[in-house]
C-alpha positions as CSV (number, residue, x, y, z in Angstrom):
1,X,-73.8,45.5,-112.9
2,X,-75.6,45.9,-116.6
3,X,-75.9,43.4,-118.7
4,X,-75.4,43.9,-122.1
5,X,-78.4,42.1,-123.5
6,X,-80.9,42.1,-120.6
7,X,-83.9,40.4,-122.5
8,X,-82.1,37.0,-122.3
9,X,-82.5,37.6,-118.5
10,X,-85.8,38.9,-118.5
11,X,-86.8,35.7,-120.4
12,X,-86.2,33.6,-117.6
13,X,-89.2,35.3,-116.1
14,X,-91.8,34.6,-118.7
15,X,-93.8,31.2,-119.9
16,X,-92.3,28.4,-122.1
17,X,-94.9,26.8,-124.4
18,X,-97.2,23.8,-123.5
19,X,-97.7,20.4,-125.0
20,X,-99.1,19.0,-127.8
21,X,-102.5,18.6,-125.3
22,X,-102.3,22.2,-123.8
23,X,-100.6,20.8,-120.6
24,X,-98.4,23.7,-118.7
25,X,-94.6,22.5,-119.2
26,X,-92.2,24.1,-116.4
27,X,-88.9,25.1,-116.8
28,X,-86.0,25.7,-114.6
29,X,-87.9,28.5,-112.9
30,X,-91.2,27.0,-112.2
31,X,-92.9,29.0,-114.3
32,X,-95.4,27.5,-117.4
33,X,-97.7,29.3,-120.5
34,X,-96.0,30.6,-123.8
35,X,-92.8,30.7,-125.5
36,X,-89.9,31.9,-123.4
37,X,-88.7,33.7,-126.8
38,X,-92.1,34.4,-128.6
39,X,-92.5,37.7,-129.3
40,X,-93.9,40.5,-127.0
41,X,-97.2,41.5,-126.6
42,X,-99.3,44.5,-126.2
43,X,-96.7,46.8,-127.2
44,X,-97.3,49.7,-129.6
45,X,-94.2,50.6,-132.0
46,X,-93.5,54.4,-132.2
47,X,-90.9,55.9,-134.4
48,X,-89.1,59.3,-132.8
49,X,-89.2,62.6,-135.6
50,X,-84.9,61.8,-135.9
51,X,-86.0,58.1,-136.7
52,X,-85.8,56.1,-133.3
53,X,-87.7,53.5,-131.9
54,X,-89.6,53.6,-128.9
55,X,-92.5,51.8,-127.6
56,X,-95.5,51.9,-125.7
57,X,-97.6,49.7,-123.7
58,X,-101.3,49.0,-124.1
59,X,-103.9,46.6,-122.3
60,X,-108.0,46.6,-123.6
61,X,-110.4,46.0,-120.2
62,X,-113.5,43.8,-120.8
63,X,-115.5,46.9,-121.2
64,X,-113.8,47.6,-124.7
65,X,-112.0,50.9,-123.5
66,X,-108.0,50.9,-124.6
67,X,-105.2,51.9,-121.7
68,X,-102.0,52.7,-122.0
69,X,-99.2,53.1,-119.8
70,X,-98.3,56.9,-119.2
71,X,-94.8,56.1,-120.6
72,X,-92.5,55.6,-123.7
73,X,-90.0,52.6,-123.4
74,X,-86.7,52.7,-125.1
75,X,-86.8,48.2,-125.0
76,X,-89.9,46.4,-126.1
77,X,-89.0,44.2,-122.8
78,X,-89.7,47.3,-121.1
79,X,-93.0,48.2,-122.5
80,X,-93.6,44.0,-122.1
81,X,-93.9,44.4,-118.2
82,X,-96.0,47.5,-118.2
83,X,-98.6,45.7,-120.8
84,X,-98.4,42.9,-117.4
85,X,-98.8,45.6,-114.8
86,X,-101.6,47.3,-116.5
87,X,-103.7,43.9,-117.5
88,X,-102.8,42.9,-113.3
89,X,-104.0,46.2,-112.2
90,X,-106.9,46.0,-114.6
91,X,-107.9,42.5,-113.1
92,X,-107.6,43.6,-109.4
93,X,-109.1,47.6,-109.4
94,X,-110.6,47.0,-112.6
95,X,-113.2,45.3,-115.1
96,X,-110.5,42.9,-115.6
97,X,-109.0,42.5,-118.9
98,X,-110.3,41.9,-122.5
99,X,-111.3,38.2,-123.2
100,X,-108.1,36.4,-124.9
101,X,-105.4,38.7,-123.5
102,X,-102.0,37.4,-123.5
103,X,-99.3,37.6,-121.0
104,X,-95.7,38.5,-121.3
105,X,-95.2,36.9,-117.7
106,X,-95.9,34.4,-115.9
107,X,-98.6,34.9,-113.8
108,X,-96.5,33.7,-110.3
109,X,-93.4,36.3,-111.0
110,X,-93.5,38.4,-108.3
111,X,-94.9,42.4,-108.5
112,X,-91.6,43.2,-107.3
113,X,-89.8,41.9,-110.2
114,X,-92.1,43.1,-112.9
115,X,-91.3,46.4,-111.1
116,X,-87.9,45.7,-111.5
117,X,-87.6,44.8,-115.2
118,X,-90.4,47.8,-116.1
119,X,-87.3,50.0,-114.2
120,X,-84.7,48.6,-115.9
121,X,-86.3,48.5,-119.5
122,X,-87.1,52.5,-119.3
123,X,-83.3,53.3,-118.0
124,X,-81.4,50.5,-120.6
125,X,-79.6,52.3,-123.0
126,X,-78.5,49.8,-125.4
127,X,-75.0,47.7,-126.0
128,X,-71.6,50.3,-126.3
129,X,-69.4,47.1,-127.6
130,X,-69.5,44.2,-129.3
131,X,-69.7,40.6,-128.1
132,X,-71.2,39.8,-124.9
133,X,-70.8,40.1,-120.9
134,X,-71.4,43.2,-119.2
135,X,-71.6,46.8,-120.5
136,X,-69.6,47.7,-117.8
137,X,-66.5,45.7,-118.3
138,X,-66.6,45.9,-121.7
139,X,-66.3,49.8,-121.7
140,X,-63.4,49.5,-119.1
141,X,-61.4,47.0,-121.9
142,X,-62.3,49.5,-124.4
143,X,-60.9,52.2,-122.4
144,X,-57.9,50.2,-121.4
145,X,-57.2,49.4,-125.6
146,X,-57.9,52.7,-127.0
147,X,-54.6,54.0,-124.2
148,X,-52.2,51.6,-125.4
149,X,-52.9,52.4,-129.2
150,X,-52.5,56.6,-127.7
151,X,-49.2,55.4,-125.8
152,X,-47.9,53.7,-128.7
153,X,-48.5,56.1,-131.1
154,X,-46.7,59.0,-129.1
155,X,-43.8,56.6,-128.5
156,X,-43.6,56.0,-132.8
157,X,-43.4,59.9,-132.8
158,X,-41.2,60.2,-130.2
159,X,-38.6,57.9,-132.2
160,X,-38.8,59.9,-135.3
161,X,-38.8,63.3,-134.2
162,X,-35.2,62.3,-132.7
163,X,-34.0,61.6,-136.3
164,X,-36.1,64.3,-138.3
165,X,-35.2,67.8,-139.2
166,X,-36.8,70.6,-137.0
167,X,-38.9,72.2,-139.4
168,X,-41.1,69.0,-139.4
169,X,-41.9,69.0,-135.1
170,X,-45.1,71.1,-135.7
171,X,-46.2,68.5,-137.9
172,X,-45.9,65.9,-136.2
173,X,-47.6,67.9,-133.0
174,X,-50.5,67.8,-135.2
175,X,-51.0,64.5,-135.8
176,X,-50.4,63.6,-132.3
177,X,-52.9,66.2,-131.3
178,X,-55.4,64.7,-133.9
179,X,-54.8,61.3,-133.0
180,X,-55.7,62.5,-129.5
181,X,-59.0,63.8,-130.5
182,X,-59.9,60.5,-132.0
183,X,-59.2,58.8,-129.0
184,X,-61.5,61.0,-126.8
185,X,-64.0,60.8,-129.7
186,X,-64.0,56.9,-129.1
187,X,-64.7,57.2,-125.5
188,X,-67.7,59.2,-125.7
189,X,-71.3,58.2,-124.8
190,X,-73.4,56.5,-127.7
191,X,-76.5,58.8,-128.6
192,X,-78.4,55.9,-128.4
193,X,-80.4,57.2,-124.7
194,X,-83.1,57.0,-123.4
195,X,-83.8,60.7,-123.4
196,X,-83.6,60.6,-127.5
197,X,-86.8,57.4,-127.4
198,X,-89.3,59.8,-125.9
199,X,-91.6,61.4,-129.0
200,X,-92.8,64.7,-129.9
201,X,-96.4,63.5,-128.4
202,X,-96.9,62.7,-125.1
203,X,-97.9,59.8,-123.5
204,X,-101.2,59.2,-122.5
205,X,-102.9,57.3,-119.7
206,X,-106.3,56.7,-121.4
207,X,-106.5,56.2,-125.3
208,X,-109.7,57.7,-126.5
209,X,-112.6,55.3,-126.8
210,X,-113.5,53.6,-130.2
211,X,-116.4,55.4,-132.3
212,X,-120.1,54.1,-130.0
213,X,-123.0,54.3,-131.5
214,X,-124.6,57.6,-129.8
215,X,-127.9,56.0,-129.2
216,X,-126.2,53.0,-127.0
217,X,-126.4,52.8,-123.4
218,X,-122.3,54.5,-122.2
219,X,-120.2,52.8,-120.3
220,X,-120.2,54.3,-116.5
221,X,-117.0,54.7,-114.6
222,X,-117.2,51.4,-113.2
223,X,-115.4,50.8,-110.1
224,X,-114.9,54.4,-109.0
225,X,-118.3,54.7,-108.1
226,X,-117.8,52.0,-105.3
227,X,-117.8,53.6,-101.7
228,X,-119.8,56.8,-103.1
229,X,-122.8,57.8,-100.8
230,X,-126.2,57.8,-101.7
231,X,-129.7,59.0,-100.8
232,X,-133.5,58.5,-101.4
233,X,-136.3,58.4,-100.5
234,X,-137.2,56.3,-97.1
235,X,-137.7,52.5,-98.3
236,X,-139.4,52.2,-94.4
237,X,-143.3,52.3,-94.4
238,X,-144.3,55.6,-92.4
239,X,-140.4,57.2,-92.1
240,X,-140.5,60.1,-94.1
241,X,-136.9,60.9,-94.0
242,X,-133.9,59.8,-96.7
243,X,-132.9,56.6,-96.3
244,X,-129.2,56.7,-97.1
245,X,-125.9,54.1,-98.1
246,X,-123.2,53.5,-99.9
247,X,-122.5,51.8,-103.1
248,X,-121.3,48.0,-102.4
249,X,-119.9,46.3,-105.5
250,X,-120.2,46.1,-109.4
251,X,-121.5,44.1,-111.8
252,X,-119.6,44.4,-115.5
253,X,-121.9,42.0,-117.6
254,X,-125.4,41.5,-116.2
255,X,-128.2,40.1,-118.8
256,X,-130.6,42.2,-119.5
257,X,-128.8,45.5,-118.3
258,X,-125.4,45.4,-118.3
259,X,-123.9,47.1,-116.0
260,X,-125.4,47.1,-112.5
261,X,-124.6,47.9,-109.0
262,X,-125.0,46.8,-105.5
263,X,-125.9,49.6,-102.9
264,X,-126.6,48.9,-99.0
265,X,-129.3,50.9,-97.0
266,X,-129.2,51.8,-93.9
267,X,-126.3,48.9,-92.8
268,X,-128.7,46.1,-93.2
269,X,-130.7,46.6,-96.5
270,X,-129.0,45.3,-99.6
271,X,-130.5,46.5,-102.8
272,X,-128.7,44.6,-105.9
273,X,-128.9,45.2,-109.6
274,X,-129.2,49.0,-110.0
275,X,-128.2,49.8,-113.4
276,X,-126.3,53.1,-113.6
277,X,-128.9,55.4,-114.3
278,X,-131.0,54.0,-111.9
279,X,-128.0,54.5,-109.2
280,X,-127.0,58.1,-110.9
281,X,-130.3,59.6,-109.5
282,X,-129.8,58.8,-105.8
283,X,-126.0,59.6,-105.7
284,X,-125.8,61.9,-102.5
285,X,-123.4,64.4,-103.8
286,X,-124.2,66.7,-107.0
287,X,-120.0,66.7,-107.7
288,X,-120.2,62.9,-108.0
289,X,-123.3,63.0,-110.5
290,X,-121.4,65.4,-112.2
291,X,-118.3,63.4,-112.7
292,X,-120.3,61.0,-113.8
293,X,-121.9,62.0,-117.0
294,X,-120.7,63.7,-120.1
295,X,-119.8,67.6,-120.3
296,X,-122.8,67.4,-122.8
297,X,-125.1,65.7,-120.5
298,X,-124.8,67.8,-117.3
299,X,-125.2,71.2,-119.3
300,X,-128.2,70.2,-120.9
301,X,-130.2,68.5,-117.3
302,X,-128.3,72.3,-115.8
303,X,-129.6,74.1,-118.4
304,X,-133.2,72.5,-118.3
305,X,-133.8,72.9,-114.9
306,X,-133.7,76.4,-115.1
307,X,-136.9,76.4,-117.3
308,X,-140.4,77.1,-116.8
309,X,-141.8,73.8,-118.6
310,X,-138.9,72.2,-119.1
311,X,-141.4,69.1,-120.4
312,X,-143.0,71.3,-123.3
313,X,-139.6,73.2,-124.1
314,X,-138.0,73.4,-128.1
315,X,-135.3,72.0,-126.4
316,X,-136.7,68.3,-125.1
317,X,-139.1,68.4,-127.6
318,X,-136.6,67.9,-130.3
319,X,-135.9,64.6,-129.0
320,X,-139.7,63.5,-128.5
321,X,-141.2,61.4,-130.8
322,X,-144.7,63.1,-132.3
323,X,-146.9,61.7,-130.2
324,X,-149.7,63.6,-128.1
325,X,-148.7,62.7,-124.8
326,X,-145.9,60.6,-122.4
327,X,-146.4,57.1,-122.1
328,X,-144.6,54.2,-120.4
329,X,-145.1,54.7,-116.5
330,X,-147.8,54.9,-113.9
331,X,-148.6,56.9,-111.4
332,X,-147.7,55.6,-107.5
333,X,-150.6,54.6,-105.4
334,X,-152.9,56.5,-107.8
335,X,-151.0,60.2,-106.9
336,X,-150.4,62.9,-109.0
337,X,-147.0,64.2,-109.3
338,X,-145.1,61.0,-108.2
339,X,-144.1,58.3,-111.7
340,X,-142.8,55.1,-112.1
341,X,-141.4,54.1,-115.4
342,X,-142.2,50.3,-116.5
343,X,-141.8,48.6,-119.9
344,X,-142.6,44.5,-121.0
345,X,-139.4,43.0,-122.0
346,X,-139.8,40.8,-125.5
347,X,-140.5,37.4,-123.2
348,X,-143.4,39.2,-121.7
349,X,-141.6,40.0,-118.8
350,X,-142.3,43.2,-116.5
351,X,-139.8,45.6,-115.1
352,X,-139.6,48.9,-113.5
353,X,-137.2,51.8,-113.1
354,X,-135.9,52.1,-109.5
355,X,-137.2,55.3,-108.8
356,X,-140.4,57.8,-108.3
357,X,-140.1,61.4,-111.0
358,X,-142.1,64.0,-109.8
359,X,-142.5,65.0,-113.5
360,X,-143.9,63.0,-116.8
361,X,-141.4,63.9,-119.3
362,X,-138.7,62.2,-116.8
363,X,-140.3,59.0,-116.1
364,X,-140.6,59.3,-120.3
365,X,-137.2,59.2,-120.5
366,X,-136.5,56.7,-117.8
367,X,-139.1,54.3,-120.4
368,X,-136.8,54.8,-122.9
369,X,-133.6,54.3,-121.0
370,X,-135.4,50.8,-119.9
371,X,-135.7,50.0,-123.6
372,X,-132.5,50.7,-125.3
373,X,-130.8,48.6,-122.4
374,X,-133.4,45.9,-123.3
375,X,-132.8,46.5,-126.7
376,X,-128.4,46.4,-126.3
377,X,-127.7,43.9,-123.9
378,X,-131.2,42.1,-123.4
379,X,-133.9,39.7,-125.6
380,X,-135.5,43.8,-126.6
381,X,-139.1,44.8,-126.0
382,X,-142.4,43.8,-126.6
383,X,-143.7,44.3,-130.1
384,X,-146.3,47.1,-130.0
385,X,-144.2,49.1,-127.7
386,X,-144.9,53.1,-127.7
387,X,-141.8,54.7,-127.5
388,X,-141.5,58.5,-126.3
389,X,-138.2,59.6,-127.7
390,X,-137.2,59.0,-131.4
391,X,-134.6,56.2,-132.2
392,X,-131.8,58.0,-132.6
393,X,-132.2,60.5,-129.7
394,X,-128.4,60.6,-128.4
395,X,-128.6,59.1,-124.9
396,X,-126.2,61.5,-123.8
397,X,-129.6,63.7,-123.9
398,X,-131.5,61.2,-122.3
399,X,-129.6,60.8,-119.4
400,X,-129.5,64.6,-119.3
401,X,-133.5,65.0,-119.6
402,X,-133.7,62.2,-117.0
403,X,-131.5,64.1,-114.5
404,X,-133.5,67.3,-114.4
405,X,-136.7,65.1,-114.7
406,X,-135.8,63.8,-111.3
407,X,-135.1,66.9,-109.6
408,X,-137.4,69.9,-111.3
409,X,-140.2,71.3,-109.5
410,X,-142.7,73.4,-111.0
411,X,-142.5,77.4,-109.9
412,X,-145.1,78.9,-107.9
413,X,-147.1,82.1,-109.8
414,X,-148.7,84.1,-107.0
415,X,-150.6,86.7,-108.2
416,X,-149.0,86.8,-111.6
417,X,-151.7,89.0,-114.0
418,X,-152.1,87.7,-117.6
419,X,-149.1,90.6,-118.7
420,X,-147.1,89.3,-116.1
421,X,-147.5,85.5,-117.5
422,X,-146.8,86.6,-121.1
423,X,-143.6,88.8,-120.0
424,X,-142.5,85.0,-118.1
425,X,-143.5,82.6,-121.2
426,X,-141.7,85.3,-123.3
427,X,-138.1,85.2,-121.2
428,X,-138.7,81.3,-121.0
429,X,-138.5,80.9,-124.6
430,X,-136.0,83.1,-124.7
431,X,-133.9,81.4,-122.2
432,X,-134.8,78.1,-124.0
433,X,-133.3,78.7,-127.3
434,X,-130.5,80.0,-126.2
435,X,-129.8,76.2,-124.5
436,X,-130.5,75.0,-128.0
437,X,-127.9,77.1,-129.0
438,X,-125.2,76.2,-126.7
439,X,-126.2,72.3,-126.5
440,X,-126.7,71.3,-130.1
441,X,-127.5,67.7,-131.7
442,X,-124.9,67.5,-133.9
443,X,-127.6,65.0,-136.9
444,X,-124.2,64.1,-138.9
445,X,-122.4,62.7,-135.8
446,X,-125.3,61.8,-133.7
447,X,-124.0,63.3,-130.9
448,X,-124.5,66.5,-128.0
449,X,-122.0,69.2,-129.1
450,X,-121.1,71.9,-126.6
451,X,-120.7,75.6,-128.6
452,X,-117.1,76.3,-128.9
């Protein structure tokens, strides 16, 4: 049966207000928070091109990113219990929901009946009557009225066709006829539908994410990175093969970092904290590190790994800071070719990135990754601190110099004459602006643009 006014209904699902000392007050149907009648949150008014309402549900996670729900409501009750099933999905798959997010429902109403109002409020299609009780009934009375009025208007005709002339029967054929059109006009469907609510733009799942500064550490995809496989390099003492796991748990808010991650080695070896650069390098699939990043950022570490000197190139080199060499890491038990990026934190405190670069200009970028998380989310660096990137390198470029950092490996010349070494330096160049031309820093924005 359909009610005519469904939201009266639906309030017996949500919170009535508290106490003067914040105590939860119960009603009738055990349930306690805010105002059975207050108004509905997290719901986004949008107005249809022929001047209908419709609305939209939207949650913010704890990361600052905005959701909404993948559909338009016709009822603001509607839209109500998707805002609730996107902030409980949010809190159970997700980074949970933004600090200070209100409810619509009470938090013990059952999945099954948030389910059941969200189905309801995107099918309701308004009041056809007046006065209350169902939708249903009241159509039937309606129907059950507007014959009598027919009836007794044919009857009325009937009567005085029996004393009036001839001439005037077509006449009064036409007004029955047109008294019979307004009758079916009465019965039909209001054009208040669901149909008409949806707008000219479609719904989206994901708003985009507000304006971030390009220099700031990005947010990583959080959860979905849980249960990827990884690889490195063997953590046992004389094993020279990968060591390999799987990524554990997540961390949203972690001081000094951030976000982090929890990865476990071989079955038995826990290693907490990674942040997600740290964790990016040892992911065991390319695909995955590719999903990962930015468009930007995998076309440039692709792109620079298919250079000679990718270290020396116009193309990291725009992003280097003018000093004569790398700085910022050590080599690993004193051998060549094998990095370790470390940095003093502003308490004097020393930290290193999880993992060995074969080349320089990657455990340089690595430094600087350490310092701008420092620098975001912990007490900064140590004054005094060379850096080896300038300030407001994008870190989508970082991220991409630190990808092909950790996996380049220089090209072996046999036999190359001095002509044959020019020919190469010449077709490096080459193939080094033309990255600079498809990957370009975008000074205005701050920001990698791909060429269109």
């Amino acid at each position: 049966m359909q009610l005519r006014y469904p939201e009266y209904q639906v309030a017996n699902y949500r919170r009535i207000e508290r106490d003067d000392k914040e105590n939860d007050v119960e009603n009738e149907h055990g349930f306690a928070g805010v105002s059975r009648y207050a108004p509905f949150v997290g719901v986004e008014d949008l107005v249809h091109e022929d001047g209908t309402d419709c609305y939209q549900a939207r949650v913010r996670d704890s990361a600052g990113r905005e959701h909404h729900f993948a559909f338009h409501f016709p009822t603001r009750w509607g839209a109500a219990a998707a805002h609730d099933l996107l902030a409980r999905r949010l809190e159970y798959y997700g980074p949970r929901c933004a600090a200070g997010t209100t409810r619509n429902f009470a938090s013990d109403v059952s999945w099954d009946r948030l389910v059941g109002v969200l189905i309801a409020g995107a099918a309701w299609t308004g009041p056809s009557g007046s006065g209350e009780g169902p939708v249903e009934g009241a159509t039937k009375k309606g129907e059950k009225s507007g014959a009598k009025r027919a009836a007794a208007g044919r009857k009325r005709k009937a009567d005085a066709a029996e004393d009036a002339p001839e001439e005037e029967e077509e006449e009064g054929e036409e007004e029955e006829e047109e008294e019979e059109a307004s009758s079916s006009s009465e019965e039909e469907p209001s054009p208040y539908n669901g149909k008409r609510q949806m707008p000219a733009k479609f719904a989206r799942k994901v708003a985009p994410l507000p304006p971030r500064n390009p220099r700031q550490p990005a947010h990583s995809p959080c959860m979905r990175l849980v249960g990827l496989a990884v690889e490195k390099e063997s953590i046992w003492e004389g094993d020279d093969g990968p060591t390999r796991g799987v990524v554990t748990g997540f961390h949203e808010s972690v001081p000094h970092w951030g976000e982090t991650f929890d990865v476990l080695l071989d079955e038995n070896h826990l290693d907490a904290g990674l942040t997600f650069e740290e964790l990016l390098l040892i992911l065991a699939n390319d695909s995955d590190k590719e999903r990962s990043v930015s468009d930007e950022t995998w076309a440039l570490a692709m792109g620079l790994l298919r250079l000679d000197d990718p270290g020396s190139s116009l193309v990291v080199r725009q992003f280097h800071q003018l000093y004569p060499r790398y700085s910022g890491f050590d080599r690993v038990d004193g051998k060549e070719g094998k990095y370790e990026a470390k940095i003093l934190d502003k308490k004097g405190r020393l930290h290193h990135f999880a993992y060995h670069f074969p080349t320089r200009w990657g455990a340089a970028a690595a430094h600087e990754i350490l310092a701008r998380r420092l620098e975001f989310h912990g007490p900064g660096v140590i004054r005094g601190t060379l850096r080896n990137f300038k300030p407001d390198a994008p870190w989508d470029a970082l991220v991409g110099v630190l990808i092909a950092g950790a996996k380049w490996r220089p090209r072996v010349r046999s036999n190359a004459t001095g002509d044959d070494r020019g020919e190469s330096d010449a077709a490096d160049k080459k193939r080094s602006e033309t990255l600079m031309s498809f990957i370009k820093w975008d000074h205005k924005s701050g920001r990698l643009r791909l060429a269109a």
